[in-house]
C-alpha positions in Angstrom: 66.3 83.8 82.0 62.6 84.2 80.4 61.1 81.6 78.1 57.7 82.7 75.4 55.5 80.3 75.0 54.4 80.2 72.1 50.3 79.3 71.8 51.3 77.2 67.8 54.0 76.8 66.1 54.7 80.1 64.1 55.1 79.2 60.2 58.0 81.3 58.8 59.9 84.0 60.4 63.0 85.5 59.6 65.1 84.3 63.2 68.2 86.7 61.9 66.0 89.7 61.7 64.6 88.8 65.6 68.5 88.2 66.6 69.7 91.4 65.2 67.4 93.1 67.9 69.7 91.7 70.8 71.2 94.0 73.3 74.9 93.3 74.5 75.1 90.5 76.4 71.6 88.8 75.6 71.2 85.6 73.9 67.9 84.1 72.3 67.1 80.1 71.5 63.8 79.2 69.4 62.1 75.8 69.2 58.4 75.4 67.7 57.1 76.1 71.0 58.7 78.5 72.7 61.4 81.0 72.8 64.5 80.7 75.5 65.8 84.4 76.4 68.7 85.4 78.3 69.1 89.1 79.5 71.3 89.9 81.9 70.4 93.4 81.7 66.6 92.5 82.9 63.8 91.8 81.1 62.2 95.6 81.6 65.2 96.8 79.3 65.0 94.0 76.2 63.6 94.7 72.6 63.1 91.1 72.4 59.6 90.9 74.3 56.4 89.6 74.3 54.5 92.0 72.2 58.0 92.0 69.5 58.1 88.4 69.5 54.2 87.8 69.0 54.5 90.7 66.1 57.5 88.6 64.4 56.6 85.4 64.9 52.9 86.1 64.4 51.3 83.6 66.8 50.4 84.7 70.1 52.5 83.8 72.9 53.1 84.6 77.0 56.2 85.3 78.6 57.1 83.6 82.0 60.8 84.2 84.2 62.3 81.0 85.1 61.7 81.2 88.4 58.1 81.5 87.4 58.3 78.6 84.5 59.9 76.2 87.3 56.6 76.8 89.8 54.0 76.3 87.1 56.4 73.0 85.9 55.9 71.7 90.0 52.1 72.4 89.9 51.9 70.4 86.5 53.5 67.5 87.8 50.9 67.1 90.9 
């Protein structure tokens, strides 16, 4: 599990033309602020990165693994 952060809310974007770049088994959920990816096959081997995502949605963005996203949520709350 990865989430993108997004750094503003993109304006339009075509979400079925970002969805019809999922591999088998991956699965992809978008609120204005970030983008919620599942892929089981590692993140090394999705086409739905960071530098795809920032080209589609045309904001930039940073990519974090849950693991990662959970840590930075502790630190946040200190």
């Amino acid at each position: 599990m990865h989430v993108t952060f997004l750094s503003s809310k993109p304006d339009r974007y075509n979400q079925s033309s970002i969805e019809e770049w999922k591999q088998n088994g991956e699965e992809v959920f978008f609120t204005d602020s970030a983008v919620y990816l599942y892929c089981p096959n590692g993140y090394g081997r999705t086409k739905l990165n960071n530098n795809f995502l920032e080209a589609k949605l045309k904001v930039g963005a940073t990519t974090r693994n849950w693991k990662t996203t959970n840590e930075l949520f502790k630190i946040a709350q200190q």
